[in-house]
C-alpha positions as CSV (number, residue, x, y, z in Angstrom):
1,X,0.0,0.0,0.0
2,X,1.5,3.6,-1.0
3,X,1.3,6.3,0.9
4,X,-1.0,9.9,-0.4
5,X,0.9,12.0,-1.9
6,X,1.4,15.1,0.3
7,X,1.6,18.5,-1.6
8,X,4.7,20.9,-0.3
9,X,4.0,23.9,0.6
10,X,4.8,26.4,-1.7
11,X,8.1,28.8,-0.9
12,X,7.7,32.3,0.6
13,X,7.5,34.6,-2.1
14,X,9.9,37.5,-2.2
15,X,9.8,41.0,-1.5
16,X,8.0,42.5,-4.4
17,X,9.0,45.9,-4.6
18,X,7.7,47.0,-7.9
19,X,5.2,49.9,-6.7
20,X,7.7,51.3,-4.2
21,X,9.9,51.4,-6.6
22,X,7.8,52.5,-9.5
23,X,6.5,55.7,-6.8
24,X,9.9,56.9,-6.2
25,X,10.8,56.7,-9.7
26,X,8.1,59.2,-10.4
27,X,8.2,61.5,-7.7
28,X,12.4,61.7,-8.3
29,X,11.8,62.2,-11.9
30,X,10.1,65.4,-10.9
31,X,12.9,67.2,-9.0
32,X,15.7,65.3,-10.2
33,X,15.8,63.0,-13.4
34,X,18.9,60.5,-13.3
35,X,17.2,59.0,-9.9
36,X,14.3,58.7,-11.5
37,X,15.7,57.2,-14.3
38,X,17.5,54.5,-11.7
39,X,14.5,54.0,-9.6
40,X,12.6,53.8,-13.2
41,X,15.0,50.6,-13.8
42,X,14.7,49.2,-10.8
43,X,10.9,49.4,-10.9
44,X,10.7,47.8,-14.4
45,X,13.7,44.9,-13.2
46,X,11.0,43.9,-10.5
47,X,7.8,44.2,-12.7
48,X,9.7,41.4,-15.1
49,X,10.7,39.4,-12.7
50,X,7.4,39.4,-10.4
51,X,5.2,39.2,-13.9
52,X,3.7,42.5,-13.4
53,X,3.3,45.4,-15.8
54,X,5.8,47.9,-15.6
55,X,3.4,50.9,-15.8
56,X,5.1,52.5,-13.0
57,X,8.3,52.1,-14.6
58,X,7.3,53.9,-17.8
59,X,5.4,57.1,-16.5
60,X,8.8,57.1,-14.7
61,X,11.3,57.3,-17.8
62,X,8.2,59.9,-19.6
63,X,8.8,62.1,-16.6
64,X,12.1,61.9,-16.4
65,X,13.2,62.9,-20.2
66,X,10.5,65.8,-20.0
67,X,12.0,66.6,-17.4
68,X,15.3,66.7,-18.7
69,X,14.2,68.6,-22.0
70,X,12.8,71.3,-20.2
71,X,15.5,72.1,-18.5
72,X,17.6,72.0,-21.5
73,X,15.1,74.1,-23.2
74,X,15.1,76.3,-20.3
75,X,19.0,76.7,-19.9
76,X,19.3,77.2,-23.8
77,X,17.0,80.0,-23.6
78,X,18.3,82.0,-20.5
């Protein structure tokens, strides 16, 4: 007679930091676009490893380069 197979239980997921990441991307791309940029990255490396859409991520790099071409505008022009 065989024993029941008993399923594992399954391992403890990791820290999924894709939001958090994705939030600060944004609000850094505001005031200072290479950290938005990184945080941007980071965002968009969790997303696609946690199978989640890197939304975050995206509005994040948008931000950041208008960000950036406004202030090159801005310092062209002064």
């Amino acid at each position: 007679m065989t024993q029941p197979v008993v399923p594992q239980p399954a391992a403890p997921a990791g820290k999924d930091n894709t939001t958090l990441f994705g939030v600060l991307g944004i609000v850094f791309a505001l005031c200072c676009a290479p950290i938005g940029v990184i945080f941007g990255v980071l965002s968009h490396i969790q997303a696609n490893k946690n199978g989640k859409p890197a939304t975050l991520a995206i509005v994040a790099y948008v931000i950041a380069a208008l960000n950036l071409i406004a202030g090159i505008i801005i310092n062209v022009n002064r």
